[in-house]
Residue, then its C-alpha position, 0 to 999 in steps of 0.5 A: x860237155x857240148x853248149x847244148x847239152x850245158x845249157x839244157x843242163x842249166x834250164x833244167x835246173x833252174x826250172x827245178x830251183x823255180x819248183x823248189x821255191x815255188x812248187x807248193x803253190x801248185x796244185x797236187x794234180x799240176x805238180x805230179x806231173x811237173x815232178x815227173x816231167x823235171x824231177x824225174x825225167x820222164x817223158x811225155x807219153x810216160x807221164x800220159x800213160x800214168x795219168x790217163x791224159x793224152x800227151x798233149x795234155x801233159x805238153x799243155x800242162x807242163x807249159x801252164x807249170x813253166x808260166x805260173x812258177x816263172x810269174x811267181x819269180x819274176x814277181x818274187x824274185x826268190x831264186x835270183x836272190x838265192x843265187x846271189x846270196x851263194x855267189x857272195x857267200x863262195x866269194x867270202x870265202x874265195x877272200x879270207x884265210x881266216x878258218x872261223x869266217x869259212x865255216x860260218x860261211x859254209x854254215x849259212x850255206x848249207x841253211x839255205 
């Protein structure tokens, strides 16, 4: 994979992290076309088309999304956390034999 391809990879996926921490405290109108634009990878004159706004529009509005979720973390500070919190957890079980510690582990994992 090209560091490009990578690191859009990883923007995209972050920006759908941010949405999952924080896409409720969109509106219903912000966060469908969010959802198209990230979630659904639809472009930007396909996104226009279903909603009857110009393209800019939606450019504008996905822009808007970006600021309001990454105000909310840089406030928050949910996905940072999260991030860290699985970091320690991969490194718990990177660190033990011990069968009872990965499962709890892997449990906490997947409750995240």
């Amino acid at each position: 994979m090209k560091a490009v391809e990578r690191v859009s990879l990883e923007k995209l996926e972050y920006k759908g992290m941010l949405y999952d921490f924080y896409g409720e405290l969109l509106t219903q109108h912000q966060k469908g076309i969010y959802e198209d634009s990230v979630l659904n990878d639809l472009s930007l004159g396909e996104i226009a088309d279903a909603q009857g706004i110009s393209r800019q529009g939606v450019h504008d509005l996905i822009k808007r999304c970006d600021k309001i979720l990454n105000d909310y973390e840089n406030k928050l500070h949910l996905v940072e956390k999260f991030a860290r919190i699985k970091c320690n957890i991969r490194q718990i079980n990177e660190l033990t034999d011990d069968e009872q510690i990965k499962q709890l582990s892997n449990k906490i994992m997947e409750e995240l």
